[in-house]
C-alpha positions as CSV (number, residue, x, y, z in Angstrom):
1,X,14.9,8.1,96.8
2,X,11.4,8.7,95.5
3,X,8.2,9.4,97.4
4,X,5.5,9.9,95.5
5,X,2.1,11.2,97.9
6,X,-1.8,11.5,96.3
7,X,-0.5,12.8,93.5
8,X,-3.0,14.9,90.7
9,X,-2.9,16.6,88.1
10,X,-5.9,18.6,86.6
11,X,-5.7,20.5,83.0
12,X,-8.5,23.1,82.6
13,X,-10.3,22.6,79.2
14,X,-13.1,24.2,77.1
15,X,-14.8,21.5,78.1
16,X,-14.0,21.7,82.0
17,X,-11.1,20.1,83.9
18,X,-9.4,17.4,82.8
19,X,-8.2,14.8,85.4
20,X,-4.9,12.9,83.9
21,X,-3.9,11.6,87.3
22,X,-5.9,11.1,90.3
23,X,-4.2,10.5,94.0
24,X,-1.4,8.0,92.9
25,X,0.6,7.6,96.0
26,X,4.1,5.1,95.6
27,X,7.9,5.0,97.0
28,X,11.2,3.9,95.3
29,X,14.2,2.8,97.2
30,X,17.8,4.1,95.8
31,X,18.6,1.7,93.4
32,X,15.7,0.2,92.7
33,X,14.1,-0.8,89.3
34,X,11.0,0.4,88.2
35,X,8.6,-0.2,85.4
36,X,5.1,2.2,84.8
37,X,2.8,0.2,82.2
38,X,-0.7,1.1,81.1
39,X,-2.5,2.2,77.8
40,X,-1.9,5.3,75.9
41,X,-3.4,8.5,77.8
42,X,-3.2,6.6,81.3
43,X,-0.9,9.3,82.3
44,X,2.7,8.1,82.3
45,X,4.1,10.1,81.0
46,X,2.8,13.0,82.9
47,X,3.3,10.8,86.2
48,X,7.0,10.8,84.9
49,X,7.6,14.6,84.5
50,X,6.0,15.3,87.8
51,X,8.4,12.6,89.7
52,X,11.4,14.4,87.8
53,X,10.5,17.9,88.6
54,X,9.8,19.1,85.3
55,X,5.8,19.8,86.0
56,X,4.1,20.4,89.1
57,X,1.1,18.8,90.5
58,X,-2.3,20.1,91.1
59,X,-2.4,18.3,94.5
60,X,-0.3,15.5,96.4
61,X,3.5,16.2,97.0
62,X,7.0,14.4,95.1
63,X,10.1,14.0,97.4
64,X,13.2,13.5,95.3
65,X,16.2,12.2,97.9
66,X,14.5,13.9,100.8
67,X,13.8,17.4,99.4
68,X,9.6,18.2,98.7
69,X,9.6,19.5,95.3
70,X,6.6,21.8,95.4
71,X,8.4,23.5,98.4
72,X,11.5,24.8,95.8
73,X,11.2,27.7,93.7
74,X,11.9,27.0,89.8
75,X,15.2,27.4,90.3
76,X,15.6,25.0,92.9
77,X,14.1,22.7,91.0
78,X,16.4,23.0,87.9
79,X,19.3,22.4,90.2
80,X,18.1,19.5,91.8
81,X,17.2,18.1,88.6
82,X,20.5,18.6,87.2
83,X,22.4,17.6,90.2
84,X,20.3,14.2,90.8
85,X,18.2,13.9,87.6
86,X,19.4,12.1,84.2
87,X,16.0,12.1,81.7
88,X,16.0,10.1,78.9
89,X,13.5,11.0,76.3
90,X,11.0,8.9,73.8
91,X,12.2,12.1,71.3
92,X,15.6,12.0,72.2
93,X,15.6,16.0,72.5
94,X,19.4,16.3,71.1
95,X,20.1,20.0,70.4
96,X,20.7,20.0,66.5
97,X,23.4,22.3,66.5
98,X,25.8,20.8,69.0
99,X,27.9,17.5,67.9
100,X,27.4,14.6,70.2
101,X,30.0,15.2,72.3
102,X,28.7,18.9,72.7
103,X,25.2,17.4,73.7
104,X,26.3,15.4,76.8
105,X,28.3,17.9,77.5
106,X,25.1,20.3,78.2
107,X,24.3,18.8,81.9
108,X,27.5,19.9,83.0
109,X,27.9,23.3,81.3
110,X,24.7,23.8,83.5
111,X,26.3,22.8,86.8
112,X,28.8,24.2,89.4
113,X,30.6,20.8,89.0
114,X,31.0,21.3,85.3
115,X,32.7,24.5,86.0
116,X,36.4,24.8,84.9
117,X,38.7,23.2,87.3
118,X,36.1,20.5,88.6
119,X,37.6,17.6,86.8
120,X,38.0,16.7,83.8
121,X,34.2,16.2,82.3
122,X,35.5,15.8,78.6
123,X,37.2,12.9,79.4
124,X,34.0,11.5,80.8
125,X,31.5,12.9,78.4
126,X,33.8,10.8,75.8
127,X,34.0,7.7,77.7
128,X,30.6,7.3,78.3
129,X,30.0,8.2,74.2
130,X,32.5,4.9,74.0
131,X,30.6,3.3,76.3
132,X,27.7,3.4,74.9
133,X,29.3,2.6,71.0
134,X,29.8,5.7,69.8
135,X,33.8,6.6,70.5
136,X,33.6,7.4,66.5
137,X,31.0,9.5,66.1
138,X,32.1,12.4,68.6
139,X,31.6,15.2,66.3
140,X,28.8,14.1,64.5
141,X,25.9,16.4,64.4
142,X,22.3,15.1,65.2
143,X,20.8,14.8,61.9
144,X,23.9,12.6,60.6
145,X,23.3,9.8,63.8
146,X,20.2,6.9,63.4
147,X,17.6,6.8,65.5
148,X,19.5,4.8,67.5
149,X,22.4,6.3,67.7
150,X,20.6,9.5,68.5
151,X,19.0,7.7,71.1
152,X,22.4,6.4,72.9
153,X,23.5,10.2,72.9
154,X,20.5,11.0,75.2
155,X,21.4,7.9,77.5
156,X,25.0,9.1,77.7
157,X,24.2,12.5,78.0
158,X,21.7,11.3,80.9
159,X,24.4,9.8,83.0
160,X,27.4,12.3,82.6
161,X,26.3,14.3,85.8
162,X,26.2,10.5,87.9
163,X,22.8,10.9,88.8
164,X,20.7,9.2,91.9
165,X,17.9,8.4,89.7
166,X,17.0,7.8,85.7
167,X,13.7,8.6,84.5
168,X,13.3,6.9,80.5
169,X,10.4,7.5,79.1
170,X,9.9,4.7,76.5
171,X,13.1,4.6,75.8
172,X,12.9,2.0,72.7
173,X,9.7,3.0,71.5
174,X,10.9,4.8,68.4
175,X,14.2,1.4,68.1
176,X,13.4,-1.2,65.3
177,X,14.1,-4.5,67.7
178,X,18.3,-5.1,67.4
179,X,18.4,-1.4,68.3
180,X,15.8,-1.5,71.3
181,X,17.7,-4.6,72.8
182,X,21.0,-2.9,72.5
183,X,19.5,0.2,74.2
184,X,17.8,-2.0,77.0
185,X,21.2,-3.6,77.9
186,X,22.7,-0.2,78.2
187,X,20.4,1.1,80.1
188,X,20.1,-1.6,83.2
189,X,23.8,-2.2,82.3
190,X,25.1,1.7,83.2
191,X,22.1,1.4,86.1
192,X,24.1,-1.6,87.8
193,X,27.3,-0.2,87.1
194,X,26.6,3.2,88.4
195,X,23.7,2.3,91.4
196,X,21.2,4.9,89.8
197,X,18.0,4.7,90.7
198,X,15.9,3.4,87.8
199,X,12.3,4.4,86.9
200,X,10.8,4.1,83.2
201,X,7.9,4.2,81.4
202,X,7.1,1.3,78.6
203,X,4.8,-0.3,76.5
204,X,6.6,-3.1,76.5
205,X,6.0,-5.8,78.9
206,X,9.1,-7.6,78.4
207,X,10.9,-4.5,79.4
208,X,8.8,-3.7,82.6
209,X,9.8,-7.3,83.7
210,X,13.8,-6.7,83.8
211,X,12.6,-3.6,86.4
212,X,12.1,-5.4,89.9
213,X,8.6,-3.7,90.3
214,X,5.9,-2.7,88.1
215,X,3.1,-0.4,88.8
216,X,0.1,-0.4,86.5
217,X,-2.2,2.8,85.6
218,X,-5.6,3.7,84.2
219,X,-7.5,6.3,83.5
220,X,-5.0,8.3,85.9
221,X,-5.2,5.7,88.7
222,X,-2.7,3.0,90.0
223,X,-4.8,-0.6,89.5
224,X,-1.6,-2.7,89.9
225,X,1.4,-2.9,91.8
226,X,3.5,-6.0,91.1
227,X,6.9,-7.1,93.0
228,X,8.9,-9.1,90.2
């Protein structure tokens, strides 16, 4: 599902280029489970843009189910993300002026299967809202939905297109415990459910250690690569 290939990536500075990751090279299998640990500023997070198509490296190559993303224009990439992509972000990145149910709605206004006539996605976008405990709070806004609530938008707004593969990136690192645990079950609960392709980025150890593989960076690198 994933191949990941010597991938860099180099930010020019005043102070000359900055190296955040250096030749990390890896594979996923679809559905998989997998965990990326390491201290702040080891470059996760960047690692997990680049996998999902929302950077580009400096060197090395990603190939998402079979397609090489550097070899797509921009908008290739945007409809391969949308098509086989569900992100779920530390910041949740809710749009504050559309209700819940407008928000996972969004992935499928973008696509050609959202189109009208190509099912009925309201139905889903609404089941997956109940799903994930939130049948009651359709038309709430943003600003009116907890943290964690806000945060179980984004993870049902990440699976309403069915993707192949789920990036989180901490996805309880802004939870108070109950919360975090509630959001962990959801997550690896909708993964075997659905057979996505799972690959997140934590702090937390415990967390890393549902995933059936963790890969450990530093300073940019890979130093650990650990079957569970």
């Amino acid at each position: 599902m994933l191949k990941v290939e010597r991938l860099t990536k180099t930010y020019p500075t005043a102070a000359g280029p900055l190296t955040v990751l250096k030749d990390v090279t890896f594979n996923v299998e679809a559905g998989a489970t997998l965990a990326v640990v390491g201290p702040s500023g080891s470059g996760k997070t960047t690692l997990l843009g680049l996998c999902a198509g929302l950077d580009q490296p400096t060197a090395g190559t990603v190939t998402l189910n079979g397609a090489d993303l550097g070899r797509l224009t921009e908008d290739e990439r945007a409809l391969r993300r949308n098509e086989w992509v569900g992100f779920v972000f530390q910041n949740f990145q809710l749009i504050p002026t559309l209700t819940a149910l407008e928000n996972v709605l969004v992935p499928l206004e973008l696509s050609q299967t959202g189109a009208p006539g190509a099912g009925d996605w309201w139905a889903e976008a609404r089941a997956l809202l109940e799903r994930v405990g939130l049948g009651d709070r359709l038309g709430h806004y943003p600003v009116q939905l907890s943290g964690g609530e806000q945060q179980r938008v984004s993870l049902a707004r990440a699976f309403v297109n069915r993707p192949k593969i789920l990036f989180c990136d901490e996805p309880t690192g802004n939870l108070d415990d109950q919360t975090a645990q509630a959001m962990v079950e959801l997550v690896f609960g909708l993964n075997r459910e659905r057979g996505t392709t799972l690959v997140l980025v934590t702090h937390n150890l415990d967390l890393a250690r549902r995933c059936s593989r963790v890969i450990r960076l530093r300073g940019g690198a890979v130093v650990g690569d650990e079957k569970i």
